[in-house]
C-alpha positions, 0 to 999 in steps of 0.5 A, a space after each residue: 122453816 127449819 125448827 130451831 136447835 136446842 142448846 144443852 141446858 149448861 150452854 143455855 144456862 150460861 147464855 141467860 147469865 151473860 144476858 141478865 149479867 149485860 141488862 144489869 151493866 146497862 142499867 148501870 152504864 144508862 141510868 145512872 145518878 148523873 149524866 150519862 158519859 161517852 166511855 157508858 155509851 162506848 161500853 154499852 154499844 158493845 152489849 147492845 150490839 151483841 143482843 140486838 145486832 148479832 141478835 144473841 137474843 135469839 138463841 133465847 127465845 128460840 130456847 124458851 120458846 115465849 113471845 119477847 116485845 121491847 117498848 119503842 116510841 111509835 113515831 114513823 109516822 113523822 119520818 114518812 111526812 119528813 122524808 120530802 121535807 127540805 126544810 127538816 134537815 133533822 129528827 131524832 127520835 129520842 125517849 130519853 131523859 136530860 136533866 131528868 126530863 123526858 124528851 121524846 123527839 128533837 128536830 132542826 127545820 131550816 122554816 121559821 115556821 113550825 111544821 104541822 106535825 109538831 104538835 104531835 110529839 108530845 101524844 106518840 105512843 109507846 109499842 111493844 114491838 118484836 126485835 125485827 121490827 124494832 132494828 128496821 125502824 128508823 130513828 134519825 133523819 138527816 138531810 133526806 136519808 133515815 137511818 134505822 136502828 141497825 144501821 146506827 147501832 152498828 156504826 156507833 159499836 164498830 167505828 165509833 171505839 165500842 168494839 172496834 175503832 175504825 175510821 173508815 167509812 161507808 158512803 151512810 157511814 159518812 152521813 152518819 158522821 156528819 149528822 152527829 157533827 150537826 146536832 149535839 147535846 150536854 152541858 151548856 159550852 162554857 162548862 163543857 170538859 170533853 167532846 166538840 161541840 156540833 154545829 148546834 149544840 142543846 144545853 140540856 145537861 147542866 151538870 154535865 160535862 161531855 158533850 153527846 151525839 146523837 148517836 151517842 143518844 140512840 145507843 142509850 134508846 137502845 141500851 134501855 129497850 134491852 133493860 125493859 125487855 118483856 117476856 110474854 108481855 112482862 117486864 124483866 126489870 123493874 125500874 124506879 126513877 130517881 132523879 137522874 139524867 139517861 
């Protein structure tokens, strides 16, 4: 494998400014004090795309030559046992915080019975995982397919108005549009401003106002592995927690 070329320093040292210029416009754009919006999700697929997707953040790590993990919840284990499993027609996997409460996963079963893995939401573990790893995991289950993060990374920033408004699809991209249609989160409905409400719809967002795919919700999971990026095992970010809704 060929090595990987070195930047002059002045090109080097621009592309570092842009990323911790970007890590801190997502800090702001996903951790604010109150409900995250969808122009915050919009704007922040774009940056996400560009480090993760087009995978900028290379050019970085080749440069510098160090060992960059990102903190991503270690649930595979559930999509394997989903995936033949006609009575779930819906996961997400989440780490995210409504209403300033962290909700790891959410899933729809057509079974009054809960499933046997339910009781292991609550103790999945948190990895450090390299970025090509991290793109391939899937993060959404709807009605038999996972979809990975890539795949609902890129079609949140290039269909969904991030970097581009394009309204057609795929035949995943039409899945993906259904499935953010079927499950949605927010306020409860009669406090709702904006957005459409899925076929079921969480009120999780009491103060809120929009209504949230989610999609919209893995452009945040996202958004926050960047801002907790770690290089050679370290934190860049230093995040206090206030009350607030990501």
């Amino acid at each position: 494998m060929p090595k990987p070329v070195r930047m002059p320093d002045g090109e080097f040292h621009e592309l570092l400014n842009l990323f911790e210029d970007d890590v801190k416009s997502l800090v702001e754009l996903t951790f604010p004090k109150g409900p995250v919006q969808n122009r915050h999700v919009r704007q922040a697929s774009v940056i996400v795309r560009r480090w993760l997707c087009d995978n900028e953040l290379r050019r970085i790590t080749d440069q510098v030559s160090v060992p960059v993990t990102f903190p991503m919840l270690n649930d595979k284990s559930i999509f394997d046992r989903i995936e033949n499993d006609a009575d779930i027609d819906y996961y997400l996997s989440a780490g995210v915080r409504f209403d300033g409460k962290p909700i790891w996963a959410l899933y729809h079963s057509n079974s009054d019975i809960a499933p046997e893995w339910v009781h292991e939401l609550g103790s999945q573990r948190i990895e450090l995982v390299k970025l090509g790893k991290v793109m391939k995991r899937p993060v959404l289950h709807f009605r038999g397919d996972n979809f990975s993060l890539e795949q609902t990374l890129r079609y949140a920033c290039n269909k969904l108005g991030g970097a581009h408004f394009d309204p057609s699809r795929n035949e995943n991209e039409k899945k993906l549009d259904l499935a953010a249609r079927y499950l949605t989160f927010g306020p409860p409905e009669e406090r709702i401003e904006s957005g459409i409400v899925g076929k079921i719809h969480l009120p999780l967002e009491p103060n809120g106002a929009e209504v949230l795919s989610g999609v919209a919700v893995i452009v945040v999971v996202a958004a926050s592995m960047i801002v907790n990026i770690h290089f050679d095992g370290q934190p860049l970010v230093e995040l206090k927690h206030e009350s607030a809704s990501t």
